[in-house]
N, C-alpha and C positions, 0 to 999 in steps of 0.2 A: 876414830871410826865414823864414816858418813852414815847416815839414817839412808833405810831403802826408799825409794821411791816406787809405789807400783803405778799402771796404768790402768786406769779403770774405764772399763766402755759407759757412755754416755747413756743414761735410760730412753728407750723410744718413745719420740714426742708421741702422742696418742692421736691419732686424728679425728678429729670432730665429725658430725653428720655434715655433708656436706648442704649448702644451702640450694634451695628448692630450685628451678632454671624454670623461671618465670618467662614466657612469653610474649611480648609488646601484641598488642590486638592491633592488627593494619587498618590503614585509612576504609580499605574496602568492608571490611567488619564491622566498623562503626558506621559505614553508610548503608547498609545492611540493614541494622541495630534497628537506626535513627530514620530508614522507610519502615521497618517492621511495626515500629511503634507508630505511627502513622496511620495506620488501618485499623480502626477502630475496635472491632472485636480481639481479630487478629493480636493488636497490640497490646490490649490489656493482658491478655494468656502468655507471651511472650514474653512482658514483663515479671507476671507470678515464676516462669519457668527460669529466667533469668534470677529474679531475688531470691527464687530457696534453691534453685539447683545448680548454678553456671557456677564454672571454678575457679574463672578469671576476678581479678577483687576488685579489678575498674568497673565492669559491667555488672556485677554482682552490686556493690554500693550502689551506682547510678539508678540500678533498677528498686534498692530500696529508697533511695530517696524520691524516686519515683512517685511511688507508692505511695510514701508519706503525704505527699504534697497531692496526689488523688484524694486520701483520704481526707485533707485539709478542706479542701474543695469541697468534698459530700457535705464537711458539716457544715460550712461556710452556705452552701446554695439551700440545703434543707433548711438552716435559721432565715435566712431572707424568704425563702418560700412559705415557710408560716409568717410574717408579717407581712407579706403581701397579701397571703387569705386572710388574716386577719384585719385588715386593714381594708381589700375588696368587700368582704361580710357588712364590716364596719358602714363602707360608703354606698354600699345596696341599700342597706335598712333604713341608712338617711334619706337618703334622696324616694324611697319607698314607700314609706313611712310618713311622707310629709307630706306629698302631694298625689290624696286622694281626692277623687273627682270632686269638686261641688256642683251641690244639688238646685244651687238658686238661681241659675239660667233663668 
């Protein structure tokens, strides 16, 4: 006697989420971006709207590292700017301080 053989259907593969259909951002976008950011007020607001809101993750990054490197800069310029008042104070006082008029003309 042969043993039966049955045929059994194959379980369906399960299909996954498929992956997101991410966008390339064109040359003209980024020359866009790269005037917007250019204009002073302008640029800085574009930037905030860029790093919390845009969906893209190239311009989204870009605009935080941005950011970072503004705020590098604030504190950068604000420590040199107190040692230069400090240091103007400094050389006021001296040179103020030291040559008061004499009186023996």
């Amino acid at each position: 006697m042969q043993p039966q053989y049955q045929y059994q259907q194959p379980y369906p593969v399960q299909g996954g989420y498929a992956p997101p259909q991410r966008t390339e951002d064109s040359v003209g976008s980024w020359m866009l971006t790269i005037f917007l950011l250019g204009i002073p007020v302008v640029g800085f607001i574009y930037v905030l709207i860029l790093a919390f809101g845009a969906d893209t993750g190239a311009k989204k990054n870009y605009a935080r590292a941005t950011l970072i490197w503004m705020a590098i800069g604030i504190v950068i310029s604000t420590i040199i700017l107190v040692i230069m008042l400090a240091s103007g104070a400094a050389f006021f006082n001296f040179y103020v301080g030291s040559s008061s008029p004499s009186s023996s003309l």
